[in-house]
N, C-alpha and C positions, 0 to 999 in steps of 0.2 A: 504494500500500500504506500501512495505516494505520502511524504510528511505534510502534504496541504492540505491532503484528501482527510488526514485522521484530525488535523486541525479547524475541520467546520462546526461552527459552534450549535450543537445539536441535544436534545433533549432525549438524555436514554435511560432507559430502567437499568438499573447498578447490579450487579452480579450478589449484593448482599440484601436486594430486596427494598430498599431505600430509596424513595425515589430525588431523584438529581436534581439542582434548579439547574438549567441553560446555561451549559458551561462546554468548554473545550478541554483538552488538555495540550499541554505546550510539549513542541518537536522544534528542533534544530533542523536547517537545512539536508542534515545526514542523517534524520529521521531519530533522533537520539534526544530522548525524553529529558525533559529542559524540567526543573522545581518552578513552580509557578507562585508559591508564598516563602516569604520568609522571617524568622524570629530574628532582629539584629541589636538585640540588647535592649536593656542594659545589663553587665552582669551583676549578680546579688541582688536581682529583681524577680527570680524566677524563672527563668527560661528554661533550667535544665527539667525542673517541674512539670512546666506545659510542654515538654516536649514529650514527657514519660506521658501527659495525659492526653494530648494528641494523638501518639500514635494508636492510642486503644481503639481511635473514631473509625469505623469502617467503612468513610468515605476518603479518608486521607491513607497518605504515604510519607513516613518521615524514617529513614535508613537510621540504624541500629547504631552509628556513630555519628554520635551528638557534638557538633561544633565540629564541623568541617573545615572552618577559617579556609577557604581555598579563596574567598574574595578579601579583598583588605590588605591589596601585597606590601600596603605600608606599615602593616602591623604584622606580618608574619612572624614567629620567633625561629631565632637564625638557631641551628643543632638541636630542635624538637626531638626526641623520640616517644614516639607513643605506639601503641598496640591497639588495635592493627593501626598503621600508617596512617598519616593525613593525605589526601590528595596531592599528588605535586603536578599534576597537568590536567586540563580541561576533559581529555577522555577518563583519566581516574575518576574527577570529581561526578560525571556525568554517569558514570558508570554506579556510582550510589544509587541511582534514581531509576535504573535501569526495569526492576523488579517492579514499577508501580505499575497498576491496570488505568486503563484510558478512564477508568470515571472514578478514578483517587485523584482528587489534587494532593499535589508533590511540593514537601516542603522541608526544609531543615530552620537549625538554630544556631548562631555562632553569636555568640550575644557581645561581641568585640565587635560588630561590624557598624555599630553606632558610634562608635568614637571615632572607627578607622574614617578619613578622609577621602579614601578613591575608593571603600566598597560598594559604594552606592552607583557609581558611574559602572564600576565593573559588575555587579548585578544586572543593571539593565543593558547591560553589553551582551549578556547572556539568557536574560528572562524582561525584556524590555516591559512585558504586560504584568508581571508579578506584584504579587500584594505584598506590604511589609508591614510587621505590625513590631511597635516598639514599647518598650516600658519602660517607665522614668519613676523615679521612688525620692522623697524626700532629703535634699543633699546631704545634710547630716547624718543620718540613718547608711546613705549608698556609702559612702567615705568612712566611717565607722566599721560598717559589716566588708568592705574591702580592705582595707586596710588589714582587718583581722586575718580575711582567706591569705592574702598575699604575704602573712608571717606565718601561716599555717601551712600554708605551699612552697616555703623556702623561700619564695619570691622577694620578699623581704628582710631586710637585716634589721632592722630597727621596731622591736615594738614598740613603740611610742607614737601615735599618730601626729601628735602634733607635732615633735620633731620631723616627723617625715615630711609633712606638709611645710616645713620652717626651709628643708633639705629641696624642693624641686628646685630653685633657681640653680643651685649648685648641680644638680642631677644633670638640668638642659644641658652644662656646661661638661658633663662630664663626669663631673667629679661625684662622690660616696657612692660609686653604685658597689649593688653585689656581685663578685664575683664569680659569675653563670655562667654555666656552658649556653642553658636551655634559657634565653633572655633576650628581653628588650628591652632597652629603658623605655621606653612611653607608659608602658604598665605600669608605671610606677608616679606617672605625673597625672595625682589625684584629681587636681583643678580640671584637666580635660574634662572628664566625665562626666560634671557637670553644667556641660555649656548645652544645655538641651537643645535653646530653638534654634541655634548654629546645625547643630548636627541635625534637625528635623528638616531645615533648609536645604541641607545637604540632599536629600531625596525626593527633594519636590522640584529637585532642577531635572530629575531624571522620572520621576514619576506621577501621575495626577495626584492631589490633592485626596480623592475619594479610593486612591490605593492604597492611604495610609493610615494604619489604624494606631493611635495612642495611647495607653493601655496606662495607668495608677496603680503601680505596687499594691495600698491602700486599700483598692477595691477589692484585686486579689485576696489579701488578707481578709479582709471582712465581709464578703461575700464569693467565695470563689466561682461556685455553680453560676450568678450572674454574673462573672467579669468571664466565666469563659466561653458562655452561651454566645456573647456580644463576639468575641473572635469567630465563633462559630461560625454566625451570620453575616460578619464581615468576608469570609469564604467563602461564603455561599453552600455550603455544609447543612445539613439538616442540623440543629439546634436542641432536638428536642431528643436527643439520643444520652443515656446516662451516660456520666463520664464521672470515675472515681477523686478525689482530690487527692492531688500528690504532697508530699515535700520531701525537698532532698537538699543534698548540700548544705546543712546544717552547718551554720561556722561557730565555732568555739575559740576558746581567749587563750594562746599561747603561754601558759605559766613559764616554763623555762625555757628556751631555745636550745641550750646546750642539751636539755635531755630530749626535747624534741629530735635535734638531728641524732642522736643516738640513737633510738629508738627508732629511727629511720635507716639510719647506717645500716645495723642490724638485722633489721629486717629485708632490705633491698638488698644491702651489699654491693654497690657499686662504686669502684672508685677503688684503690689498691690499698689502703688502708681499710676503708669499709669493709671492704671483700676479706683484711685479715680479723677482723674482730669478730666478723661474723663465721669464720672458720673457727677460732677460739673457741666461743660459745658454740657451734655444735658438737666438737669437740667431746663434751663436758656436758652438755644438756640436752636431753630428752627433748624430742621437736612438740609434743603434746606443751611440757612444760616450760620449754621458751617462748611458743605463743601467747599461754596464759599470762606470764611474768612481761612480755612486752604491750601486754593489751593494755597489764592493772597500771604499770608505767606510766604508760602514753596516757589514759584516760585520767587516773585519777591523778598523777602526779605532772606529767608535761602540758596536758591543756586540760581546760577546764570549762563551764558553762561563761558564756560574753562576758557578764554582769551589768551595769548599771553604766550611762553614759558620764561622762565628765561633764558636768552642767557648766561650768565654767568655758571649757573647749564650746559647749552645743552653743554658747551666746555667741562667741567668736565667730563660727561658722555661719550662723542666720545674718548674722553681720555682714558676714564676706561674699554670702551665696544669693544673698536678698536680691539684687538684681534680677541673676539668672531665674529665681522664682517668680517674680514679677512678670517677665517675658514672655517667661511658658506658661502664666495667669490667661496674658494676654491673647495668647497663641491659640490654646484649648477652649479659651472662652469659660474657664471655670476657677472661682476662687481658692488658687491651692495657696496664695500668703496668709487668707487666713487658718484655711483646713491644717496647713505644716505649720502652723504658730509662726511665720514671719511677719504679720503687721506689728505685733510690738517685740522686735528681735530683742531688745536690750531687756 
């Protein structure tokens, strides 16, 4: 079948019984199933969530590796390894999508792809007609709960977030980063992340206005069945299909770092010291009983539950971020300076 002929926007009874609204599915000129929606952040807003609870929809298609990052070449991380592999060319990436049926809409989630500055250009270089739906969460709250993941994920050296925040000019420059294989600095310059309606601009130079959907942490939390009904029908998705509610990625407050990476060490072993310590210990201990002993470690002694914010730092930040709140008041047409407590930040 030609890739034009399977691209006529046609109305068809769905293989799961479901009936379809007027939809197509997206092909490349070599007839190679193109995602037609995508999740592009923010991270620590949920994405990896809805994507667990997407994929249960038996009108969608979203491949089993979550954050494909193959758009956003200005954010790629230089010596990634991951299991399986990230895409590194346009037929890997395509090749994700390969397995949808013509009446799934096809979609992933890289929730970097809202900071990245060319993914949106390279999206619709690819999926020109695609829908993006983004989520934006409260600055203090995104910057808090990042900060944590990124000293939890080694990404990090400094738990201290306000130090780190005090560190990006020096970062731009160069200078305090971590020594990573697996790194970028941009990940680490917290201010980007909250420049909302810069990055929402970003995709409305390449996509209509009614393909993009804006999504409230907020609502997630407080209503999840209607914050994701509303995604639904922004797909054009049957809406009224039960969808369980997820959470994942739970972040937790790095008590020690040094026992942190030990317990890392440890258990991964990589890196030629790693790899001797972790020889030592099996050495000498039972594999039943080193799991247990590095779980009770890590959990109860290396990291711990968030706890409570720095109310001193949260006035700083509604201080700092009040602007960009304002904008994307302006932007949504909904009152989030006073919903996020930024009308009186001080």
């Amino acid at each position: 079948m030609e890739p034009n002929a399977r691209n006529e926007g046609v109305e068809r009874q769905p293989e799961n019984g479901l009936r379809s609204k007027s939809w197509h599915a997206a092909y490349d000129q070599s007839g190679r199933r193109v995602p037609d929606f995508f999740l592009v952040g923010h991270p620590k807003c949920g994405t990896t969530a809805l994507h667990q609870m997407l994929r249960t929809h038996p009108q969608v298609f979203m491949p089993e590796l979550k954050e494909p990052r193959f758009m956003g070449s200005d954010i790629h991380v230089t010596g990634e390894r991951r299991k399986p592999p990230l895409p590194r060319d346009l037929d890997q990436y395509l090749a994700l999508f390969a397995a949808a049926r013509d009446d799934e809409h096809a979609g992933e989630a890289s929730p970097m792809y809202l900071v990245s500055h060319r993914a949106a250009g390279e999206i619709a270089a690819v999926a020109p007609d695609a829908r993006i739906i983004a989520i934006v969460r409260e600055p203090a709250s995104l910057l808090r709960s990042l900060h944590m993941q990124h000293v939890q994920s080694y990404v990090e050296t400094c738990n201290d977030l306000r130090r780190s925040l005090a560190m990006e000019d020096e970062r731009r420059r160069g200078k305090n980063l971590p020594n990573l294989v697996e790194f970028r600095p941009e990940v680490l310059f917290y201010s980007d992340y909250v420049r909302f309606v810069e990055q929402l601009r970003r995709y409305e130079e390449f996509f209509p206005r009614e393909h993009i959907h804006v999504a409230v942490y907020d609502d997630l939390r407080a209503d999840n069945e209607a914050a994701v009904r509303a995604m639904l029908a922004f797909l054009g998705v049957d809406d009224d299909v039960g969808i369980e509610a997820e959470e994942a990625n739970r972040t937790v407050r790095v008590r020690s770092q040094p026992l942190h990476s030990l317990t890392r060490s440890v258990s991964v072993g990589t890196g030629p010291t790693s790899r001797a310590v972790k020889s030592a210990v099996k050495a000498v201990t039972p594999q039943a009983l080193r799991r247990r002993a590095l779980h009770t470690v890590h959990h109860r002694v290396a990291v711990g539950p968030p706890g409570g914010p720095d109310e001193e730092l949260e006035r700083e930040l509604r201080l700092r971020y009040r602007g960009e709140v304002v904008a994307l008041s302006e932007y949504l047409d909904r009152d989030l300076v006073a919903e996020w407590g930024y009308d009186s930040p001080d």
